[in-house]
N, C-alpha and C positions, 0 to 999 in steps of 0.2 A: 504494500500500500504506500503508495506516493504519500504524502502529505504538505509536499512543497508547491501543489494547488492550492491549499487554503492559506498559503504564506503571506496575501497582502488581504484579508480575514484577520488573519492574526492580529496581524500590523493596528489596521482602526480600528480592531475592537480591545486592543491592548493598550491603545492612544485615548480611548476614550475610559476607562477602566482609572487609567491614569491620573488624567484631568478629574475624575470623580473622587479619585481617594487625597487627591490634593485640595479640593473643594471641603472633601470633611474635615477630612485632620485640622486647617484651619477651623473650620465649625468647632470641632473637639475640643480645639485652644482656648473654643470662646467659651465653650458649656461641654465644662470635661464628662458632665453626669448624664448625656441626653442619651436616650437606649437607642431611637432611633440614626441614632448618627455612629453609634459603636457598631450597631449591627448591619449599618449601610456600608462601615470600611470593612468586618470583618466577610458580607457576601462578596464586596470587591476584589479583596484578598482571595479569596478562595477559588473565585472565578478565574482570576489570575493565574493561580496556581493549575489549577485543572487544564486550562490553553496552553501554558508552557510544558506541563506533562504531556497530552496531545502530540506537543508541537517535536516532543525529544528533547528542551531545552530545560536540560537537567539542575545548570547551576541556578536559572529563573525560578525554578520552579520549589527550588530548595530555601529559597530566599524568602518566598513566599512564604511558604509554608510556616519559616519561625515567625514571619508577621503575621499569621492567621494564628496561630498559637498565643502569641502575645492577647490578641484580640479576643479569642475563646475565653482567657484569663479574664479580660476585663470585662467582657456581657455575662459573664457568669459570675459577678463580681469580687475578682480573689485578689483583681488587680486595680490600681485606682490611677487614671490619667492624670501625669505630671510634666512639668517642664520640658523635664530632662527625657521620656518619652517621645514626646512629641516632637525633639530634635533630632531623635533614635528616627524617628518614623519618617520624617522628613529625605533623611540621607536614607533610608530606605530604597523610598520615591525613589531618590534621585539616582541609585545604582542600579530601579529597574527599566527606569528611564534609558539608561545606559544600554543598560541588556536590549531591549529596541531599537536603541540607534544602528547599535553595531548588527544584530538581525537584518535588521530592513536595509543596511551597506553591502552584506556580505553573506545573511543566510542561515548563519551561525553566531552564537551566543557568546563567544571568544572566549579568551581563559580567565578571568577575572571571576574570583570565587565570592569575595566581597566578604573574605573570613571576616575580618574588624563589626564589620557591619552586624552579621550575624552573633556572634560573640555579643555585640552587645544587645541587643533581643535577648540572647539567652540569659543573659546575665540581669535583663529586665524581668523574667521568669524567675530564678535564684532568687533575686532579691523580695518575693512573694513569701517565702517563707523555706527558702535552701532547699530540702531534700524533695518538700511537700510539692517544687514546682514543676519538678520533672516528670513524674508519673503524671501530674494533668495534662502537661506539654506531648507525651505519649500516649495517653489515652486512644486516641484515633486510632490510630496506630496496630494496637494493640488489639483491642475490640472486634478485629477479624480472627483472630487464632481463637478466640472463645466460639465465633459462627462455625469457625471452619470444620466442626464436627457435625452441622447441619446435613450437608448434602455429602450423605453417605452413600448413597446410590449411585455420584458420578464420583466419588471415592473410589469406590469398589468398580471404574468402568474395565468390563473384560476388552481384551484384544484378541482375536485371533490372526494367527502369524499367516494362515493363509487366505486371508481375508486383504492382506495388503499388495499392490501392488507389485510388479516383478522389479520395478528401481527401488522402492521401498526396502524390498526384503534384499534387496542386494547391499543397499546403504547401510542395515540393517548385522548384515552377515559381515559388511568389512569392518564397519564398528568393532564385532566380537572378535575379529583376525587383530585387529592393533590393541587389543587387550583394553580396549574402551569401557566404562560403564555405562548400563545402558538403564533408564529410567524411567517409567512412567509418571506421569504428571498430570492432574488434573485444576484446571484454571478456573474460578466463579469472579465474575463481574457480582459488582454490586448493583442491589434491586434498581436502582435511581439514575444509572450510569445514561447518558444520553448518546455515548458513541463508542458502542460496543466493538465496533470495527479499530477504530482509533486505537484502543486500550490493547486490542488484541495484537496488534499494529507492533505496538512500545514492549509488550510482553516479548513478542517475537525477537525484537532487536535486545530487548536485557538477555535472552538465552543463548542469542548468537556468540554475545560477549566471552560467555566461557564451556557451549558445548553446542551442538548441530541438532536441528530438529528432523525428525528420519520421518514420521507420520502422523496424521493430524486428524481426530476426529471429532465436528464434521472433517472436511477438507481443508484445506486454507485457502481454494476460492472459497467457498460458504462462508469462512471466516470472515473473510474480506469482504463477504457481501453483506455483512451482517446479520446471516441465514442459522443462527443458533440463539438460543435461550440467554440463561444465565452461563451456561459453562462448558469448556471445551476440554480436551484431553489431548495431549500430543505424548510421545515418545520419543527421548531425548539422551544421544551421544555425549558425553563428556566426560574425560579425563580426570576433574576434579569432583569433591565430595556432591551430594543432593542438599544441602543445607543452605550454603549458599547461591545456588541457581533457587532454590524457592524465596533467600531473602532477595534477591533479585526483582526475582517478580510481584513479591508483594510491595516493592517499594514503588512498584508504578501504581499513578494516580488512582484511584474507584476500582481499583482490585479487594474483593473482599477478601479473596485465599487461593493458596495456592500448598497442593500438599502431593504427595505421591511417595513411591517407593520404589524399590528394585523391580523391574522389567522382567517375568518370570516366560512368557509368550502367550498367556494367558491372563494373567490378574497386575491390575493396576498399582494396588497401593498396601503398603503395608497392614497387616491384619488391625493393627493397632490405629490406623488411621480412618479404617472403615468398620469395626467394631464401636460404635458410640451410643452408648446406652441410650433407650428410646426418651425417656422420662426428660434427658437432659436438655433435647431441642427446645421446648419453648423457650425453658429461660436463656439458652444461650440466642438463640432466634431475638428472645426481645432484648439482651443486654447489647447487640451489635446495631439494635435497630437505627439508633439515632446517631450512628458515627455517620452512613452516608446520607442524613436530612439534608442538607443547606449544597448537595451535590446540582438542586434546579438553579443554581445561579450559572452552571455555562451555559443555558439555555440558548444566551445569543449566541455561542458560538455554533449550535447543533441547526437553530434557525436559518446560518448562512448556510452551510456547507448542506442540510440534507432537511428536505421536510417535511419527512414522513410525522414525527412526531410535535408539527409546531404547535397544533390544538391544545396539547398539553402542557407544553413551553408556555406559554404567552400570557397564562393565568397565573403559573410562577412566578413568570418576571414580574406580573404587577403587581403579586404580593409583596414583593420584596423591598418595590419601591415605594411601601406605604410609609407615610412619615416623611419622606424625601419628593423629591419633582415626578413628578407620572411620567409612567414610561412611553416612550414614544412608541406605537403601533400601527400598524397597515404601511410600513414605509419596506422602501426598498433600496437598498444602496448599487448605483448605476457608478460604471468607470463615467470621469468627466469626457473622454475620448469620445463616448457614444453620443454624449448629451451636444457635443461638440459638432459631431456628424450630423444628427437631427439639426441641429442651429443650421449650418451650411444649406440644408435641405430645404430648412423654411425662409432661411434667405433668396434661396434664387427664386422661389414660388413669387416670394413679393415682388422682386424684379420683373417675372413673365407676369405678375398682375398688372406693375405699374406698366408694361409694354402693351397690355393689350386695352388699358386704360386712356393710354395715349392713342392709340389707334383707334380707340370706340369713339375719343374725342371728337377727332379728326371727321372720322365717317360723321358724326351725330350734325356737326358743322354741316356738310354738304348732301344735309338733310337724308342720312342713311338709318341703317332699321332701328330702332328702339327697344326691340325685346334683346337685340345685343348687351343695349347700355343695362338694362336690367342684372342682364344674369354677370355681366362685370359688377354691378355693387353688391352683387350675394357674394361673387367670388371674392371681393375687398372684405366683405364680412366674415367671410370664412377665413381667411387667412389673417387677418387681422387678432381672432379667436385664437388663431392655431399659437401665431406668434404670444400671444398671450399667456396660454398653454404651459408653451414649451419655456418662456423667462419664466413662472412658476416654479417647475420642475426644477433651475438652474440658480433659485435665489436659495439662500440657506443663512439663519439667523448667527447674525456677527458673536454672539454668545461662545460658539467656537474658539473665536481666536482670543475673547477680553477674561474668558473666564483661569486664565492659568495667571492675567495678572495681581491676584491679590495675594498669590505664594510670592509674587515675585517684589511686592512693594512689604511683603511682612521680611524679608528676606534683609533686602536693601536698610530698612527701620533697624534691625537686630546689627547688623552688620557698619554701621555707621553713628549707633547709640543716636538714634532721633527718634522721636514715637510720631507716628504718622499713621492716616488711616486711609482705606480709600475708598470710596463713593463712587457705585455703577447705577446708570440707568439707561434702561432702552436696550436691553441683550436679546429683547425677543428682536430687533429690528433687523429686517431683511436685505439683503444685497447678492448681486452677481457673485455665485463661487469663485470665479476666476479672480473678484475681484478684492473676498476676502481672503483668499489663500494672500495675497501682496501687502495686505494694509498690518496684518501682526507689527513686521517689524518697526515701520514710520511708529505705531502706535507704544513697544515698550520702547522706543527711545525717546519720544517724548516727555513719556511717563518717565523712564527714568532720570531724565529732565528737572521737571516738576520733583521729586523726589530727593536728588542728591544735592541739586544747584537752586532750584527754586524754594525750594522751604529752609527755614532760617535752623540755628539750633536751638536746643529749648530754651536754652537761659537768653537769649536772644530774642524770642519772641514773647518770655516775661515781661522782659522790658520795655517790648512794643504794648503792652496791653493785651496780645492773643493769646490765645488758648495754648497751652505747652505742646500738646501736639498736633502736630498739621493735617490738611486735609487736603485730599487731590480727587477733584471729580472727572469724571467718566461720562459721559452722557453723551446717548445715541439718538437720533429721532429722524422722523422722513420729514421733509419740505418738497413738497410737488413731486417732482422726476429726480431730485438728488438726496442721499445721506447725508446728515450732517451728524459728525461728530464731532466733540467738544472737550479736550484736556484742559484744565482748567486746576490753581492751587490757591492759597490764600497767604502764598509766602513773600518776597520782598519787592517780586517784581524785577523787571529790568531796566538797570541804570543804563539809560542811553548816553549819558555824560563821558561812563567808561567804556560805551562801545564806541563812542566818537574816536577817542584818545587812540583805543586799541586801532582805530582805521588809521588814524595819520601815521602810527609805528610804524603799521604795516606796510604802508605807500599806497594804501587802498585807492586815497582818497590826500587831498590837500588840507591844510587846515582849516586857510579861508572855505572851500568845498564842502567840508566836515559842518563848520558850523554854521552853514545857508543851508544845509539839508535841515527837513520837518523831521520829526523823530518816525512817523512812519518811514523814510527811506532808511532810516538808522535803522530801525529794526531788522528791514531784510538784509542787513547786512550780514545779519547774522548766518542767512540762508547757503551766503557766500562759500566755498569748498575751504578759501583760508583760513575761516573760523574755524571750520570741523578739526583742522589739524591741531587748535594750539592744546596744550596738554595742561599749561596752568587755566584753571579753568575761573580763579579766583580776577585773574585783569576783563573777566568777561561778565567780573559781576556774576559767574559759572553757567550764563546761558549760552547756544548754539554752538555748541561741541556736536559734530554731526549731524548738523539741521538740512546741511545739504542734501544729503540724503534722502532724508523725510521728505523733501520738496521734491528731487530727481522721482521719487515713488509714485508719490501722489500725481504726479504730474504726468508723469505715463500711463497713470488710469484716468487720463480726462481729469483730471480733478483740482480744487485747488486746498491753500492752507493758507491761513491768514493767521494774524498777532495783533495781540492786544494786550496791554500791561500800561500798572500807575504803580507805579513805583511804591513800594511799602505795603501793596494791598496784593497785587501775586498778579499773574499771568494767565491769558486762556489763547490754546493752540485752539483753530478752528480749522478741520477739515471738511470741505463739500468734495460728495463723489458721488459719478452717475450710480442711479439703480443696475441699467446697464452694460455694456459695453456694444454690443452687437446689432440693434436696432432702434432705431429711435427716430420722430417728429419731427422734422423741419422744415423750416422756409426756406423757398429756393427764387434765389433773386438774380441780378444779371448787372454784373460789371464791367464795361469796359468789350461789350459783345460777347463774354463770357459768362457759364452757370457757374452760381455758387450756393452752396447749402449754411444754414446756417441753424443748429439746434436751437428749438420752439423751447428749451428748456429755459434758456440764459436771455429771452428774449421777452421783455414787460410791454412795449406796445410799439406800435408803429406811426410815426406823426408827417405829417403833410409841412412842410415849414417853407417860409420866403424867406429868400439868400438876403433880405435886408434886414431880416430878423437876427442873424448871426454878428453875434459882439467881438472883439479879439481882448484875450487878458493872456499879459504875460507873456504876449507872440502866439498866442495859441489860441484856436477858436473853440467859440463854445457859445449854446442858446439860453436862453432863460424859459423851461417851460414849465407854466403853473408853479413860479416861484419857486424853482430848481436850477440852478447853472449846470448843465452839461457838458461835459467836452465834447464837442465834433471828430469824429476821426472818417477822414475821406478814404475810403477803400481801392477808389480809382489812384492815389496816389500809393497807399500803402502796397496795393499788389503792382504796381507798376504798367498802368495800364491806359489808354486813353478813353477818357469818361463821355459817351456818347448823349452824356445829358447836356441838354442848352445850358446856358451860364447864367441866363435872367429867369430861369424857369422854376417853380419850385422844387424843394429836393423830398425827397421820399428817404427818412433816417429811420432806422431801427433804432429803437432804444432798448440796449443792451445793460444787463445787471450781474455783476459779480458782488454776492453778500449785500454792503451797504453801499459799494460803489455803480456808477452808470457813467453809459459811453453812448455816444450817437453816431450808428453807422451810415454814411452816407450813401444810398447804393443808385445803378440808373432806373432799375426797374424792378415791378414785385411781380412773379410769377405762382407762388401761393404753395399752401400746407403739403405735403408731401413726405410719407412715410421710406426713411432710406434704410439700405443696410450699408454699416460703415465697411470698407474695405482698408489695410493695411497698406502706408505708402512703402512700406519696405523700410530696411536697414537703410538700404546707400542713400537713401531721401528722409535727411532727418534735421535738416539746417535751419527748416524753416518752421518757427516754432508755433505760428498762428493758421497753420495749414494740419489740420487733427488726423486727418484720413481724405478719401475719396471714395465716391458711391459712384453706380451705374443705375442713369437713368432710362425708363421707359424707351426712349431712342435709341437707346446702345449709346449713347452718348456719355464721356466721364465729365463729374462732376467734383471740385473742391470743396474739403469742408471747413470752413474757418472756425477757428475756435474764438469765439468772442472775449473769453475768459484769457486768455494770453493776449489782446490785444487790449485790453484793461489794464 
């Protein structure tokens, strides 16, 4: 049995497994007594554990296992959640975190046993009361060898020698030529186990380890089909004693037992292993009962991989998750490849809509049929549905990426002796996959921003009159067609004074330069690449260490980021990003005899204006409307074009909105609303920074998309 199919199975549902027991343990820090929060990391733990068993990943799964132990101690109350725990449990995380990374690089678990780690788990066990913690920490464990007298029947499984195959009984026969011992074995899954093939799988590879399996009954296709009960039987070659190939096999995950005896050609198992008195089953039956209970937490994993049994599954997981967030059901996790493909597909459909929209025009003009125009607005409708659809499918709640940052701002707090807290809202809020997998990083460097550089220290913010410890919010929310999220602190802010200073050092900027700038152009200096470099972070006042970045990110997903800070009161990074990348609304206008698109997102109205209405401030033109100064910005000059509109004629301006600012695009003509799909201009075309993409109109015709938001 392969198992290196279910290897990126593993991966997210070990990622997610992850981000849940870091979500507790924090929780735990907060309310060390909650049961439901003990028993949400000890089912995570366990879950864990069981996949890396599955998976063959031995040292993972060992790892676990003294964290599920630990946790058993504590819902059963013998153990009491403390500091120094919680910092055990942490570096835990973070060594199984590890064990995933290098898995999903390379396949393999590497050699890293995480002894220290473990050691001190055990020693968090010990210190429960010494002797008294080891037999509980064993318990599990153990509770099969009292069952293992249950099933006496596949105890006692007979063999007959001519019942086996002619390679069987040859493998069989060369065995007893090299003076081999040869062994009967009989293997029981526990009642609960959900991947009996799987376990059968791991059994198979712990016997390889130190003897050769000659025959298998059922078969081991059957095996591997999952085509037997509780319990299988093989007969088994090896050189060394039976003791250790049965502790072998018991130490794979949801094995309940494993027993057998000398290989006679007929009887399986020692007299003594199948003589067990009748009277003793129930109670050994019920003392083993409750070791494999909490085995329906890998439910998701038996979910992905096979679903014969998901009925049963799915009522599990939701008990599990009572007390905690309800579990997510009827979903299905899709490669983004696929979702990617579908997008491509509902692209060009729009395309051959908007073609045959432009033709129904045309015809409708020179007075042609009408039931054409009809079934072209159903088809607008139906594909308009579809595109709808399929973003649906492809949006996924930003919760993903914000919820690993409150490990990582208690982290930075602990580690820099500041007490800070941090403030999330809006994790249900939705966006492009594509587009949260990119926004993690801009977002912990922000944060960690706001955190090391923007919040003051505590004796420091005594003396401001604030609260000893700081606070950094987080807030997500929709605005029309874009995300906006919001890092925000209530630490010193930023002295544009010392970025000034820092610019003349640097030759940024001139002095006289430096101090005719408004503190907005101060700001983005920060955004600058020579900020990111400097390493004393203190001449920056400790903001825009790697802002560049953040910008270069946001910027490549359409998007933008803005700043705002008063100095003494703290700082808010503002990100706007599209919903989503791949289709969207626009106005398609005409400069200079060419088409250009321009997103209906960044777009507040459209105004009619007389060229003697336009003022000049500062060299620069700009309208007054409804008690607004605008800037003008002429398109015909900016794309370099000549402007086929009269000169005394009025002008037809977009007025364009990025956040709290607006721009007045000047264009020749308005050609009207028009749903595109954006196309990519490539690598080698990337100079020009207010050109986002290009679409194919109804005509076959390519069209430019300006991004209004860079030309702001």
């Amino acid at each position: 049995m392969d198992v290196s199919q279910y290897l990126d199975i593993f991966l997210d549902e070990s990622k997610e497994h992850l981000q849940n027991l870091n979500t507790s343990v924090l929780n735990l820090e907060q309310d060390p007594e909650n049961p439901d929060t003990i028993g949400e990391i000890f089912r995570a733990a366990h879950t864990l554990k069981g996949m890396a068993g599955t998976m063959g990943y031995k040292r993972m799964q060992t790892l676990t296992h003294d964290m599920e132990n630990v946790f058993s101690e504590v819902r059963d109350g013998n153990l009491k959640v403390n500091a120094g725990m919680i910092d055990v449990l942490f570096r835990c995380l973070d060594a199984i975190e590890g064990y995933v990374s290098v898995i999903a690089e390379t396949s393999d678990e590497g050699t890293n046993d995480n002894e220290p780690i473990i050691k001190e788990l055990n020693d968090i066990l010990a210190g429960k009361g010494g002797a008294e913690a080891a037999p509980a920490a064993e318990a599990p464990a153990e509770a099969p060898k009292e069952e293992a007298k249950e099933p006496a029947a596949d105890a006692g499984h007979v063999w007959n020698v001519g019942s086996l195959s002619e390679e069987e009984q040859k493998a069989l026969e060369d065995a007893m030529l090299a003076n081999k011992k040869i062994y009967n074995v009989t293997v029981t899954v526990q009642e609960n186990c959900l991947l009996k093939a799987a376990r059968a799988f791991l059994v198979f590879k712990a016997i390889e380890e130190s003897g050769e399996i000659i025959a298998a009954d059922p078969s081991t296709q059957d095996i591997e089909d999952e085509k037997f009960d509780l319990s299988f039987s093989l007969i088994i070659a090896s050189e060394g004693e039976l003791e250790p190939i049965l502790k072998e096999i018991k130490a794979v995950s949801e094995i309940a037992d494993a027993k057998g005896g000398i290989f006679d050609g007929e009887s399986s198992a020692d007299a003594s292993a199948s003589e067990a008195p009748k009277d003793e089953k129930p109670k050994e039956a019920e003392a083993a009962k409750p070791a494999p209970a909490p085995t329906t937490a890998v439910a998701p994993v038996k979910n992905e991989v096979a679903k014969k049994p998901e009925s049963k599954a799915a009522p599990a997981a939701k008990n599990e998750k009572k007390g905690g967030k309800p579990a997510v059901n009827r979903t299905v996790r899709v490669d983004i490849e696929k979702l990617d493909s579908l997008m491509n597909l509902v692209s060009e459909l729009i395309i051959a809509k908007n073609s045959l929209v432009s033709g129904a025009t045309s015809e409708a003009e020179n007075g042609g049929n009408s039931n054409l125009h009809e079934q072209i607005e159903y088809l607008e409708s139906v594909t308009t549905n579809l595109h709808e659809s399929v973003m649906k499918v492809r949006m996924v709640p930003i919760e993903s990426v914000v919820s690993k940052f409150p490990r990582m701002i208690r982290d930075i707090s602990k580690s820099l002796n500041k007490p800070m807290e941090l403030f999330m809202s809006g994790e249900e809020t939705e966006l492009d996959r594509t587009v949260v997998d990119e926004i993690g990083d801009p977002l912990m460097h922000m944060l960690r921003n706001s955190a090391d550089h923007g919040l003051e220290m505590p004796e420091e913010r005594i003396a401001k009159g604030k609260p000893e410890s700081g606070s950094i919010f987080l807030d997500a929310y929709q605005d029309g067609n874009n995300v906006v999220i919001e890092v925000r602190d209530d630490g010193n802010g930023i002295d544009t004074d010392r970025v000034r200073q820092k610019a003349i050092e640097r030759g940024i900027m001139t002095e006289e330069q430096a101090y005719a700038a408004d503190d907005s152009e101060i700001i983005n200096l920060l955004f600058m690449p020579s900020f990111s470099t400097a390493k004393q972070v203190s001449d920056l006042s400790g903001r825009g260490v790697g802002l560049d970045v953040v910008k270069s990110k946001i910027e490549a997903l359409s998007g933008e980021v803005d700043v705002k800070t008063k100095l003494g009161e703290g700082t808010t990074f503002t990100i706007r990003l599209p919903l989503t990348l791949a289709i969207i609304q626009a106005l398609m206008v005409v400069v200079g005899g060419e088409k250009y698109a321009i997103a209906l997102s960044g777009i507040q109205t459209i105004e009619d204006i007389n060229p003697h209405d336009v003022k000049t401030v500062e060299s620069k033109e700009v309208i007054n409307l409804r008690g607004t100064v605008i800037p003008l910005l002429r398109l015909d000059h900016i794309l370099e074009c000549e402007s086929r509109r009269k000169a005394d004629s009025h002008m037809i301006v977009v007025i364009a909105k990025k956040g709290d600012k607006l721009a007045g695009l000047v264009v020749d003509e308005l050609i009207g609303q028009q749903e595109i799909v954006i196309k990519s201009m490539g690598k080698y075309i990337n100079k020009c920074k207010f050109i986002s993409g290009a679409t194919i109109l109804g005509d076959g015709e390519v069209a430019l998309i300006i991004d209004s938001n860079a030309l702001i």
